[in-house]
mmCIF file of the N, C-alpha and C atoms, coordinates in Angstrom:
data_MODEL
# 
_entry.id   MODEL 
# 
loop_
_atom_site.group_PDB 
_atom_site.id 
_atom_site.type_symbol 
_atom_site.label_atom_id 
_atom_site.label_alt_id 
_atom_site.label_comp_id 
_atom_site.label_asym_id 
_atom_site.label_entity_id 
_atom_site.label_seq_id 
_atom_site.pdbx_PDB_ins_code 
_atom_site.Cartn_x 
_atom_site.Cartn_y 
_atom_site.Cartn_z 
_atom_site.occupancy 
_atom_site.B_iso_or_equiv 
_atom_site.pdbx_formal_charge 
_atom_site.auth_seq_id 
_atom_site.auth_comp_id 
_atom_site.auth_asym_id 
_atom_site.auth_atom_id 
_atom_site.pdbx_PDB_model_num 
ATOM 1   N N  . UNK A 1 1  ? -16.971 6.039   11.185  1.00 0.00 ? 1  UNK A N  1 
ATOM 2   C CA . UNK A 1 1  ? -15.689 5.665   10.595  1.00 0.00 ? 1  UNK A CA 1 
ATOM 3   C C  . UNK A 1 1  ? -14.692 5.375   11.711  1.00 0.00 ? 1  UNK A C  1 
ATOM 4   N N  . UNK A 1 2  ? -13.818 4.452   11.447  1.00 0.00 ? 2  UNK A N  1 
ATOM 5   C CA . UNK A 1 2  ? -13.091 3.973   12.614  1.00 0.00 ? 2  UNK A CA 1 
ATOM 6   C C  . UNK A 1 2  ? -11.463 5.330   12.700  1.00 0.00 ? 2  UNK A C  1 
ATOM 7   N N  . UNK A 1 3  ? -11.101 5.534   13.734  1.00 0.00 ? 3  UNK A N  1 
ATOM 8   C CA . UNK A 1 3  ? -10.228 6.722   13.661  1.00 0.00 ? 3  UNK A CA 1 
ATOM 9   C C  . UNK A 1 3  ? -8.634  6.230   14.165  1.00 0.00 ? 3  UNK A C  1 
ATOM 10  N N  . UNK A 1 4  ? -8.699  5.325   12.703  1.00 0.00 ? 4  UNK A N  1 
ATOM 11  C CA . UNK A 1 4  ? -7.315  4.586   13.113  1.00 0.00 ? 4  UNK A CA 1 
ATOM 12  C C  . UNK A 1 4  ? -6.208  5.495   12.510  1.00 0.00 ? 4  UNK A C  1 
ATOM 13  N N  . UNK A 1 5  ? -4.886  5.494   13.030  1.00 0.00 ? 5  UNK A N  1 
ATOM 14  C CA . UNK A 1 5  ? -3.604  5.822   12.597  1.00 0.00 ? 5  UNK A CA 1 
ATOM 15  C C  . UNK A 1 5  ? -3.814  6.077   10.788  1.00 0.00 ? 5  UNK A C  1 
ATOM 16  N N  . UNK A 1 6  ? -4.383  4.722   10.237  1.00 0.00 ? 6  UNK A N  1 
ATOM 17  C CA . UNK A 1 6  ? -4.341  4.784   8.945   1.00 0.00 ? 6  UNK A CA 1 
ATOM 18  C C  . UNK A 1 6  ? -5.057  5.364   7.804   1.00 0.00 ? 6  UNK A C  1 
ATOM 19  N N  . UNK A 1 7  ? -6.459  6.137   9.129   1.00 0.00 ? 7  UNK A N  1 
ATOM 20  C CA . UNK A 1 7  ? -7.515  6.719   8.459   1.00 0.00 ? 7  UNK A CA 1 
ATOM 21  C C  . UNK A 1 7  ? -7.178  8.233   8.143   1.00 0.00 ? 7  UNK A C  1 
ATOM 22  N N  . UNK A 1 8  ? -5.971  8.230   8.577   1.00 0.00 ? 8  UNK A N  1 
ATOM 23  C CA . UNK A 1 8  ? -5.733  9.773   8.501   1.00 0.00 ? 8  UNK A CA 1 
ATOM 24  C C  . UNK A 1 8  ? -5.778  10.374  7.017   1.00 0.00 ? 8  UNK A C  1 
ATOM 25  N N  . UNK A 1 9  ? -5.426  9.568   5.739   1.00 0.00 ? 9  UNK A N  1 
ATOM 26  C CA . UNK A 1 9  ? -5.482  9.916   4.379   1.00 0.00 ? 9  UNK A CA 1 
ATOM 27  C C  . UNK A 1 9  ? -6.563  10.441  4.295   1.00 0.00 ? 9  UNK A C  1 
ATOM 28  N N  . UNK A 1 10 ? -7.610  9.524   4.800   1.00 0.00 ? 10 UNK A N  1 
ATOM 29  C CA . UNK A 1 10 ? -9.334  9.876   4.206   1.00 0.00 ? 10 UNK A CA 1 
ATOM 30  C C  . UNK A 1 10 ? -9.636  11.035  4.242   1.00 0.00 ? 10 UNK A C  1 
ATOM 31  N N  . UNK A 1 11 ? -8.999  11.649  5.958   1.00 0.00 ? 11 UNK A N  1 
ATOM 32  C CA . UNK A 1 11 ? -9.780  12.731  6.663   1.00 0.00 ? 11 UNK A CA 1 
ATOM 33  C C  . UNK A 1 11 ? -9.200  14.056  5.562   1.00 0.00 ? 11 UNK A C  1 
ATOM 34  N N  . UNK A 1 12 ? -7.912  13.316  5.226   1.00 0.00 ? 12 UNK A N  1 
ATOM 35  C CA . UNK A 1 12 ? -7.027  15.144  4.579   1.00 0.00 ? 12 UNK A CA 1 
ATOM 36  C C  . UNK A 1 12 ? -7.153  14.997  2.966   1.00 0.00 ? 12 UNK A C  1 
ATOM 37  N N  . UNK A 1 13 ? -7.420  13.670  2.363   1.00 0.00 ? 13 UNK A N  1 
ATOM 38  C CA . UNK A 1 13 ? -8.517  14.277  1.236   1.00 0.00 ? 13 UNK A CA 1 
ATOM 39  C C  . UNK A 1 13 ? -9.437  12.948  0.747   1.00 0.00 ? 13 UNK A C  1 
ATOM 40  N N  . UNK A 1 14 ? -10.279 13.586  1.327   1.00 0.00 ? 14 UNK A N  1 
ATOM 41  C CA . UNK A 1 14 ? -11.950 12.314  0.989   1.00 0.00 ? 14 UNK A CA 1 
ATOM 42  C C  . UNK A 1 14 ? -11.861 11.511  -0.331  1.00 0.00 ? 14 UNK A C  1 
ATOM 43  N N  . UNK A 1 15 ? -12.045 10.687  -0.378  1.00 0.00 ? 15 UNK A N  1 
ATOM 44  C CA . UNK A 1 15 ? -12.421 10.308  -1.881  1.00 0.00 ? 15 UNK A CA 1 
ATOM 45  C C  . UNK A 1 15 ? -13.961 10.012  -2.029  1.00 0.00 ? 15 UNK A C  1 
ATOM 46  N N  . UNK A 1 16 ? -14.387 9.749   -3.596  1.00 0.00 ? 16 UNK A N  1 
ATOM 47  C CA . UNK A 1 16 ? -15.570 9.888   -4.128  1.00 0.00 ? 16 UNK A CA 1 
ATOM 48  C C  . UNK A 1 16 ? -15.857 8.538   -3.951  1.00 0.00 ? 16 UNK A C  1 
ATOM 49  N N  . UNK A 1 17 ? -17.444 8.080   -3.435  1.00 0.00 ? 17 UNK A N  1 
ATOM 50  C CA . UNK A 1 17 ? -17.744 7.252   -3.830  1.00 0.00 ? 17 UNK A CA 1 
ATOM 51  C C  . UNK A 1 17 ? -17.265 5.911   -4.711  1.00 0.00 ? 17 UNK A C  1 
ATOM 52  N N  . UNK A 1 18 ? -16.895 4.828   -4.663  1.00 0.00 ? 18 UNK A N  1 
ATOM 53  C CA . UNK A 1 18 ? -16.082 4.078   -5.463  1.00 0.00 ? 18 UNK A CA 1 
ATOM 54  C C  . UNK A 1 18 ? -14.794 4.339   -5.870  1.00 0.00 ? 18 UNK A C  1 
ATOM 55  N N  . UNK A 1 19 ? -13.931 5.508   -4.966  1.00 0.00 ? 19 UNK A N  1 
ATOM 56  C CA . UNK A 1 19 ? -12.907 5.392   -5.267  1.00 0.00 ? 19 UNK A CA 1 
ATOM 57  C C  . UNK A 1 19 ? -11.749 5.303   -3.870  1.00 0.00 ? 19 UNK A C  1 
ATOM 58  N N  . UNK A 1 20 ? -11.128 5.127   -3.869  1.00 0.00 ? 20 UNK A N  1 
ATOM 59  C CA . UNK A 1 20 ? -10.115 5.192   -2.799  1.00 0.00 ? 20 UNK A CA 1 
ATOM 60  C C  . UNK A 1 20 ? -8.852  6.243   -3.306  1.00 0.00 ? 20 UNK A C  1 
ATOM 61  N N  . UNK A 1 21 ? -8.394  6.287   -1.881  1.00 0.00 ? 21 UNK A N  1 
ATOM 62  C CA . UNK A 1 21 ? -7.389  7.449   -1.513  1.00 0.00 ? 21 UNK A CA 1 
ATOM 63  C C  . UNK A 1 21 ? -5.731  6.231   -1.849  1.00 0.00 ? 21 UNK A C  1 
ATOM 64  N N  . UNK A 1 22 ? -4.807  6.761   -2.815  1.00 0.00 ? 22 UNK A N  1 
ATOM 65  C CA . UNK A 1 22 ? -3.467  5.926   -2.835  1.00 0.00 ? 22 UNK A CA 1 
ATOM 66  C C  . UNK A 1 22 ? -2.680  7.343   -2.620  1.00 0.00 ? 22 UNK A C  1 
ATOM 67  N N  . UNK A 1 23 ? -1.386  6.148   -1.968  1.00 0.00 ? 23 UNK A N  1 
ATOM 68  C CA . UNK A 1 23 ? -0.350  6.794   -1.518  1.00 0.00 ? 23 UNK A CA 1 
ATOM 69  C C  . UNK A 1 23 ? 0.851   6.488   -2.899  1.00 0.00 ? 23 UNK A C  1 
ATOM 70  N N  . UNK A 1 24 ? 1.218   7.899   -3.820  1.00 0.00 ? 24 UNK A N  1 
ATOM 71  C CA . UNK A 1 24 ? 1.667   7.599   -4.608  1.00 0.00 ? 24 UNK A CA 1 
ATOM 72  C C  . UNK A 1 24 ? 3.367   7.148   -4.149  1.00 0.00 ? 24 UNK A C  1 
ATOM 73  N N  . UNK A 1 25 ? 4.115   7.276   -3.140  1.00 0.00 ? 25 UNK A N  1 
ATOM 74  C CA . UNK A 1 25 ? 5.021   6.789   -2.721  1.00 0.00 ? 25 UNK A CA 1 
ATOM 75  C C  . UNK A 1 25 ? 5.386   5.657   -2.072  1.00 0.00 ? 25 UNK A C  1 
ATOM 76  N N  . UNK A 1 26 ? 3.515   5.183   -1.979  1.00 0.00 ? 26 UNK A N  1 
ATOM 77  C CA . UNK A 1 26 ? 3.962   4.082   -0.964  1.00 0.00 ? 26 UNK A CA 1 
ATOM 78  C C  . UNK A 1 26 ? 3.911   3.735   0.208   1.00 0.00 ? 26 UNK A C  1 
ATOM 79  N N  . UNK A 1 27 ? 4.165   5.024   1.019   1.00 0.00 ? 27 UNK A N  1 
ATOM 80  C CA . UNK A 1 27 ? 4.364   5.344   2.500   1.00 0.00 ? 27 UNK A CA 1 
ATOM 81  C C  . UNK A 1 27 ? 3.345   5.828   2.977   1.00 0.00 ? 27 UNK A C  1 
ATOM 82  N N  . UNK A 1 28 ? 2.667   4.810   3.996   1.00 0.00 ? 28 UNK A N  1 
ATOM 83  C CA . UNK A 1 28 ? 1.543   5.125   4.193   1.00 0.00 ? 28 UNK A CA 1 
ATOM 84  C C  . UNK A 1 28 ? 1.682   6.453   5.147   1.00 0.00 ? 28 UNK A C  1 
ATOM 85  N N  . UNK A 1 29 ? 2.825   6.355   5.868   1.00 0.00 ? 29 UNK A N  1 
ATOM 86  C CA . UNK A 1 29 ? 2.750   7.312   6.260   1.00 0.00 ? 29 UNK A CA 1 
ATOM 87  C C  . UNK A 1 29 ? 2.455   8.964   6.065   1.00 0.00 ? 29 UNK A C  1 
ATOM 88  N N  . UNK A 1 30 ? 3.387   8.934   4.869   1.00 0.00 ? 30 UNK A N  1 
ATOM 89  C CA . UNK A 1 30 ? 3.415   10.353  4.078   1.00 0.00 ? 30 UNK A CA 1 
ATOM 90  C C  . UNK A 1 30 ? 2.084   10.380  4.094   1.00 0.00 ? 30 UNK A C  1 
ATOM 91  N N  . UNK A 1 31 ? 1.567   11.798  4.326   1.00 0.00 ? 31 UNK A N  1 
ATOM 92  C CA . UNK A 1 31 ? -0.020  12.111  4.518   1.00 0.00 ? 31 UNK A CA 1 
ATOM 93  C C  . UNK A 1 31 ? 0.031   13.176  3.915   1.00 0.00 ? 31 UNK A C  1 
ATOM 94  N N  . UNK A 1 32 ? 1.235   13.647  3.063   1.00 0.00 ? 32 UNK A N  1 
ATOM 95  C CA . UNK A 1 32 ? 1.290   15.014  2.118   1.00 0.00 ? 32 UNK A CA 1 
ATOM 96  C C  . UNK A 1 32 ? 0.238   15.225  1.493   1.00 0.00 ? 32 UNK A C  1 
ATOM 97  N N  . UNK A 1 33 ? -0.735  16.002  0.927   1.00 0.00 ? 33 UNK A N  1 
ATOM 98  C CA . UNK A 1 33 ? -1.900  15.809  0.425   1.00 0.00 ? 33 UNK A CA 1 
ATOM 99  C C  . UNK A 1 33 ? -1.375  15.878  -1.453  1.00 0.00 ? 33 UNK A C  1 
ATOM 100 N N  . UNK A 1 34 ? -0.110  15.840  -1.539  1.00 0.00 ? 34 UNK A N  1 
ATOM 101 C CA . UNK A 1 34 ? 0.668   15.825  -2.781  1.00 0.00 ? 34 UNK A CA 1 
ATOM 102 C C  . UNK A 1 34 ? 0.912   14.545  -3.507  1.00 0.00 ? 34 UNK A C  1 
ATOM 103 N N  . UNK A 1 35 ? 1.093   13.533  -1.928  1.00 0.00 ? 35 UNK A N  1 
ATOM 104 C CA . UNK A 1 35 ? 1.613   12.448  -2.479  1.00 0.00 ? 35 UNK A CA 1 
ATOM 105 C C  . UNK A 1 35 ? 0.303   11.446  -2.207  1.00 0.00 ? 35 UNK A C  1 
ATOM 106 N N  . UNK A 1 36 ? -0.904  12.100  -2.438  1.00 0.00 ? 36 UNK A N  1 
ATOM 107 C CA . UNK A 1 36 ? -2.333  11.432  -2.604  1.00 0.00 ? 36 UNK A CA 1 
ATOM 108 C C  . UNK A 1 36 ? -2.902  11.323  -3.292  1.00 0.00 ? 36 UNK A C  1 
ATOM 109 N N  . UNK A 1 37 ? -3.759  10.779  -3.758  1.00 0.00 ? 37 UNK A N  1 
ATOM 110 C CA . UNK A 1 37 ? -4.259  10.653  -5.168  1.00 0.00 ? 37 UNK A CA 1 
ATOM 111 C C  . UNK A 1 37 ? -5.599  9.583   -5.496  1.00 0.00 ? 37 UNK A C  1 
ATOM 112 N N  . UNK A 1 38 ? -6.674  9.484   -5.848  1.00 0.00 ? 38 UNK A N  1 
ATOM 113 C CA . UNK A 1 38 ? -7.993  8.798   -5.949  1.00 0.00 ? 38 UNK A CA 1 
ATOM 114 C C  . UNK A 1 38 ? -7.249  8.017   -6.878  1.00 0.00 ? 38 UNK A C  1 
ATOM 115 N N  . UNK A 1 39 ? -7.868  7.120   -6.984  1.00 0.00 ? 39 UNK A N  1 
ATOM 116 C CA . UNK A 1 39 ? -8.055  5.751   -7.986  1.00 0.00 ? 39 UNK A CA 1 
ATOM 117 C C  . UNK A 1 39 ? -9.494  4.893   -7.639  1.00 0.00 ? 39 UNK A C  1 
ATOM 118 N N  . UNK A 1 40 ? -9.649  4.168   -8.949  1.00 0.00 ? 40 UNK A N  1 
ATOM 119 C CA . UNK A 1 40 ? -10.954 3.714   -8.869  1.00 0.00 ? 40 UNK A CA 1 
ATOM 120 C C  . UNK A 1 40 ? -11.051 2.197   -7.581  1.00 0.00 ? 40 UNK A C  1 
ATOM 121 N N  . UNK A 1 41 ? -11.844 1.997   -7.201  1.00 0.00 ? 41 UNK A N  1 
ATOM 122 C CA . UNK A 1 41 ? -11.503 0.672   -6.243  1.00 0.00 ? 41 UNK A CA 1 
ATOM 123 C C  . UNK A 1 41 ? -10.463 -0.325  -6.644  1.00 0.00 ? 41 UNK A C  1 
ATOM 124 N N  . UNK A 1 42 ? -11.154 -0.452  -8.102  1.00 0.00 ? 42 UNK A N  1 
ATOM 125 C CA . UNK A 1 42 ? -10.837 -2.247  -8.446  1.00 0.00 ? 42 UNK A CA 1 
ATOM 126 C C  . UNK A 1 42 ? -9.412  -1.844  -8.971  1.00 0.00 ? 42 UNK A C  1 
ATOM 127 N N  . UNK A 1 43 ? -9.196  -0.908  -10.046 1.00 0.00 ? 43 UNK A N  1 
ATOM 128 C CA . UNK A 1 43 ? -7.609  -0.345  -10.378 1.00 0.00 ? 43 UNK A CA 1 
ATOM 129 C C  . UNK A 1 43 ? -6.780  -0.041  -9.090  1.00 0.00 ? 43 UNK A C  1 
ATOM 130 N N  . UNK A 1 44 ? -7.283  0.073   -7.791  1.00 0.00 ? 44 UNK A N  1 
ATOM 131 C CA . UNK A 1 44 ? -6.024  0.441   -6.494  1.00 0.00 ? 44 UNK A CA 1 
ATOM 132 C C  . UNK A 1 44 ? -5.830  -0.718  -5.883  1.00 0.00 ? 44 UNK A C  1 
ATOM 133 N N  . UNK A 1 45 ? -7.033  -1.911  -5.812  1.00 0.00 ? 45 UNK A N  1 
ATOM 134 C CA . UNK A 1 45 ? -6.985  -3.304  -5.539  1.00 0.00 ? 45 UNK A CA 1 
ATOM 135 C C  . UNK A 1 45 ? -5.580  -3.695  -6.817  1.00 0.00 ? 45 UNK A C  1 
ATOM 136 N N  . UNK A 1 46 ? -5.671  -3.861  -8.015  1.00 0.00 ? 46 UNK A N  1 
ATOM 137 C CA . UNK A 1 46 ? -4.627  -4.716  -8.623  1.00 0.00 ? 46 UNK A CA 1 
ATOM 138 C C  . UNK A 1 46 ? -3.539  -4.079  -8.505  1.00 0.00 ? 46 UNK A C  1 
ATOM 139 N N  . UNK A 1 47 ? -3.677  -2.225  -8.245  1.00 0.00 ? 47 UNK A N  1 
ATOM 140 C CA . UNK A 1 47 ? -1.685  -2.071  -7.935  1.00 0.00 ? 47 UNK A CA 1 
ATOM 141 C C  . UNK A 1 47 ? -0.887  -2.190  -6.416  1.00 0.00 ? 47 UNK A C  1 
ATOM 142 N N  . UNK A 1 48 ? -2.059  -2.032  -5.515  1.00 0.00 ? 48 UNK A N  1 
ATOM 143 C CA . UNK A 1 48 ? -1.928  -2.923  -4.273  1.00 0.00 ? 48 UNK A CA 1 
ATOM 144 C C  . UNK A 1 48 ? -1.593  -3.848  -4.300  1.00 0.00 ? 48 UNK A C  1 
ATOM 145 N N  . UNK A 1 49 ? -2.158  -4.616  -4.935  1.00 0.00 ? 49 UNK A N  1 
ATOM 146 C CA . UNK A 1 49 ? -2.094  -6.036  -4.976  1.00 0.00 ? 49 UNK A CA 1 
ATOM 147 C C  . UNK A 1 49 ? -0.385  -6.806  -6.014  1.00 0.00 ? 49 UNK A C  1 
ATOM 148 N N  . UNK A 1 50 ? -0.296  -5.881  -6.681  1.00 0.00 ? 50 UNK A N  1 
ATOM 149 C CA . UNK A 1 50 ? 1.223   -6.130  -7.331  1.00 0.00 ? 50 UNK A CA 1 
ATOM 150 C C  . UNK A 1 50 ? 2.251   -5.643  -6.611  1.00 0.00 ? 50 UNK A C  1 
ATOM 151 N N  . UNK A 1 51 ? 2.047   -4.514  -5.763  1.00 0.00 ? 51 UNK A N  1 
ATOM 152 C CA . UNK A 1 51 ? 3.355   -4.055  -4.670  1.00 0.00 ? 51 UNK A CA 1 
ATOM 153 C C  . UNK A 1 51 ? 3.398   -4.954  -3.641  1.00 0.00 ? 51 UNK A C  1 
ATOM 154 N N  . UNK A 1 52 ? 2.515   -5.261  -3.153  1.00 0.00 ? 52 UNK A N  1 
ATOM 155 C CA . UNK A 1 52 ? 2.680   -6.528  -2.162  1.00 0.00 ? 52 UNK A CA 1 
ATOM 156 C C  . UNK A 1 52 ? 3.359   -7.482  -2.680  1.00 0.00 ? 52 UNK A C  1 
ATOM 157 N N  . UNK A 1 53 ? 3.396   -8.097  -3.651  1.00 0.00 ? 53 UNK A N  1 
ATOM 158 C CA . UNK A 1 53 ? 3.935   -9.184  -4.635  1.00 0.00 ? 53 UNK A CA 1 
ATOM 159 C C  . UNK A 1 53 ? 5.280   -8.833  -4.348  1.00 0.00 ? 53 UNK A C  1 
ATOM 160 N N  . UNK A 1 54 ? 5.245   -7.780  -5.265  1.00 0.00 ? 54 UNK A N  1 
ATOM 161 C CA . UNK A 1 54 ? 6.962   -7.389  -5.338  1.00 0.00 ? 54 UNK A CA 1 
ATOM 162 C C  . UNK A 1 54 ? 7.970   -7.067  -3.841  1.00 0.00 ? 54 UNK A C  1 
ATOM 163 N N  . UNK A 1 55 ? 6.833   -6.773  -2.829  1.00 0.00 ? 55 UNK A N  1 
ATOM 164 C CA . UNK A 1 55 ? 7.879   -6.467  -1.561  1.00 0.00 ? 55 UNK A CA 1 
ATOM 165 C C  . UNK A 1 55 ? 7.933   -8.010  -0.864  1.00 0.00 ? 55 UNK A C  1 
ATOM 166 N N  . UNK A 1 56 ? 7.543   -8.702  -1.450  1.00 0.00 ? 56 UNK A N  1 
ATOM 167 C CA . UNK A 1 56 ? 7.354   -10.153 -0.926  1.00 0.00 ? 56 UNK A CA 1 
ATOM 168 C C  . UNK A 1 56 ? 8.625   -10.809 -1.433  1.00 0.00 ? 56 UNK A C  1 
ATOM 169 N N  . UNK A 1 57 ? 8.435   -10.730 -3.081  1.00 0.00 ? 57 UNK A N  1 
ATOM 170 C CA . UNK A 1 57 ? 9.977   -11.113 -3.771  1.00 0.00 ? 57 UNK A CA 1 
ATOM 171 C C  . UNK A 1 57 ? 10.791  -10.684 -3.381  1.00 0.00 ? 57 UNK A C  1 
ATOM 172 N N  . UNK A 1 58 ? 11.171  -9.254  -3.151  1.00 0.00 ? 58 UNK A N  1 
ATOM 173 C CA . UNK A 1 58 ? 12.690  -8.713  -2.308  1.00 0.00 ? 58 UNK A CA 1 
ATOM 174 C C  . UNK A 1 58 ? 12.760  -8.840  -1.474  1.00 0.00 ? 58 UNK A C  1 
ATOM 175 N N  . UNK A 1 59 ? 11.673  -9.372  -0.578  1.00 0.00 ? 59 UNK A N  1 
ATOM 176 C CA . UNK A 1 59 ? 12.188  -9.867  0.802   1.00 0.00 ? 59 UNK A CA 1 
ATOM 177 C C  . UNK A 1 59 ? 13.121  -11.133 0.915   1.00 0.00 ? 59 UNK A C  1 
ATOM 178 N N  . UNK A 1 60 ? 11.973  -11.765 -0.067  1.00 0.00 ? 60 UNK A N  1 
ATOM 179 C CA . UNK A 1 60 ? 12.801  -13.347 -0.497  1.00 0.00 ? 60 UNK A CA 1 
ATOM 180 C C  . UNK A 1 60 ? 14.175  -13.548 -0.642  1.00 0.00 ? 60 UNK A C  1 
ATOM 181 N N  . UNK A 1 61 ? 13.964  -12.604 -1.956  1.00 0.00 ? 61 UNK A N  1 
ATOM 182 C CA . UNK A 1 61 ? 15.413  -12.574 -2.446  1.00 0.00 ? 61 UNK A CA 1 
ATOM 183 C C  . UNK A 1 61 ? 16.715  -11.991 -2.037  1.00 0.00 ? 61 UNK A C  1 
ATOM 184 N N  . UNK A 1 62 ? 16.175  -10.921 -0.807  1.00 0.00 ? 62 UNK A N  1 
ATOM 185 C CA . UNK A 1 62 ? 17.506  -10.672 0.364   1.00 0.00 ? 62 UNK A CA 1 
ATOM 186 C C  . UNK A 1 62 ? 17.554  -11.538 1.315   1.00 0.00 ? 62 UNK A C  1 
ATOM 187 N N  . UNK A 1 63 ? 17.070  -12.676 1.556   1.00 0.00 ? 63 UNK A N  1 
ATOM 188 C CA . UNK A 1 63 ? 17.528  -13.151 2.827   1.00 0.00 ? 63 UNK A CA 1 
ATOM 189 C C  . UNK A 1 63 ? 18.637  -13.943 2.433   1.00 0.00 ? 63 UNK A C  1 
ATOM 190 N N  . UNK A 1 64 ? 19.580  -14.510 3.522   1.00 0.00 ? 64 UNK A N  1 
ATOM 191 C CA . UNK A 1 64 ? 20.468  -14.949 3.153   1.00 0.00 ? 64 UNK A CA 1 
ATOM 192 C C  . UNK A 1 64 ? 20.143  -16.763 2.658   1.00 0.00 ? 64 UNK A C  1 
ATOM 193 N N  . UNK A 1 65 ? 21.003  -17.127 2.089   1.00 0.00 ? 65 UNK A N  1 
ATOM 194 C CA . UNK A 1 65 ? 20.282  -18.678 1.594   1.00 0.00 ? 65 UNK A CA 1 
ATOM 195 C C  . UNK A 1 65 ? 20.354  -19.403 3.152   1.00 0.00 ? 65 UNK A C  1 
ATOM 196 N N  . UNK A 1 66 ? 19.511  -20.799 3.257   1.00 0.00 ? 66 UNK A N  1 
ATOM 197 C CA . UNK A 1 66 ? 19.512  -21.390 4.306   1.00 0.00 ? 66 UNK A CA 1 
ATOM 198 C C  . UNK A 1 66 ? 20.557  -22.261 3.750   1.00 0.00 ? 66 UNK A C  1 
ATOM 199 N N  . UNK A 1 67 ? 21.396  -22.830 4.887   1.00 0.00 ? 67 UNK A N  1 
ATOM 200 C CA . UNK A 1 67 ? 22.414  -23.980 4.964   1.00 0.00 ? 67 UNK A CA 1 
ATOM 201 C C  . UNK A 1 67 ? 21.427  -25.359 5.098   1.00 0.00 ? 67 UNK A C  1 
ATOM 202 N N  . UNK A 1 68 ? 20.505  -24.995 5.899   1.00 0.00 ? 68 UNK A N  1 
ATOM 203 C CA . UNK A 1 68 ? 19.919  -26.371 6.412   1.00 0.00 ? 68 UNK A CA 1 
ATOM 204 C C  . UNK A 1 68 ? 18.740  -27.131 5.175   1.00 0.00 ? 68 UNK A C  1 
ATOM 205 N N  . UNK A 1 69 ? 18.803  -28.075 5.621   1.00 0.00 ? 69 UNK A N  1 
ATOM 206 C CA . UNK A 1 69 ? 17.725  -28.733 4.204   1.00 0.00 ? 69 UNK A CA 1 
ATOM 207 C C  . UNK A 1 69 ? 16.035  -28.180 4.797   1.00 0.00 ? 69 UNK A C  1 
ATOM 208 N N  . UNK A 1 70 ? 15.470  -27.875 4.194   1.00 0.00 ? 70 UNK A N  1 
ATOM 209 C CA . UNK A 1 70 ? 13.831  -27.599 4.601   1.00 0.00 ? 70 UNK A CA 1 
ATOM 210 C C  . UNK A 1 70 ? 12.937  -28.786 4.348   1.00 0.00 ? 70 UNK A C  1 
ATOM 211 N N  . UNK A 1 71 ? 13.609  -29.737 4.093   1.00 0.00 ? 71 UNK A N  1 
ATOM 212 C CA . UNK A 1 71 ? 12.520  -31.172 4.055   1.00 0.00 ? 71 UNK A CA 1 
ATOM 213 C C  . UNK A 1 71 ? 12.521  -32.164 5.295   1.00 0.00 ? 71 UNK A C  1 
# 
């Protein structure tokens, strides 16, 4: 197993076979073993996959507008 910064969830609580380790806050950092939690692969793939979405839109939608034309 590779012993990256990010593998640290795994080590402080394993998950089962076909499931993965989520960070119910978000923060990958937080390594609380509170704010951890199994989910099945394919169910942590689509809410992964919708928080990315959404931190994509608020990024969008805070920047300030451009003055300049983009064409």
């Amino acid at each position: 197993m590779r012993d990256r910064k990010s593998d640290k969830h795994r080590k402080i609580h394993p998950a089962p076979p076909g499931n993965d380790v989520h960070h119910k806050d978000g923060n990958k950092d937080n390594n609380d073993p509170m704010n951890l939690e199994h989910k099945p692969h394919a169910e942590h793939s689509k809410q992964t996959g919708r928080e990315r979405h959404l931190r994509k839109l608020q990024r969008a939608l805070s920047m300030p507008a451009r003055k300049e034309k983009l064409y």
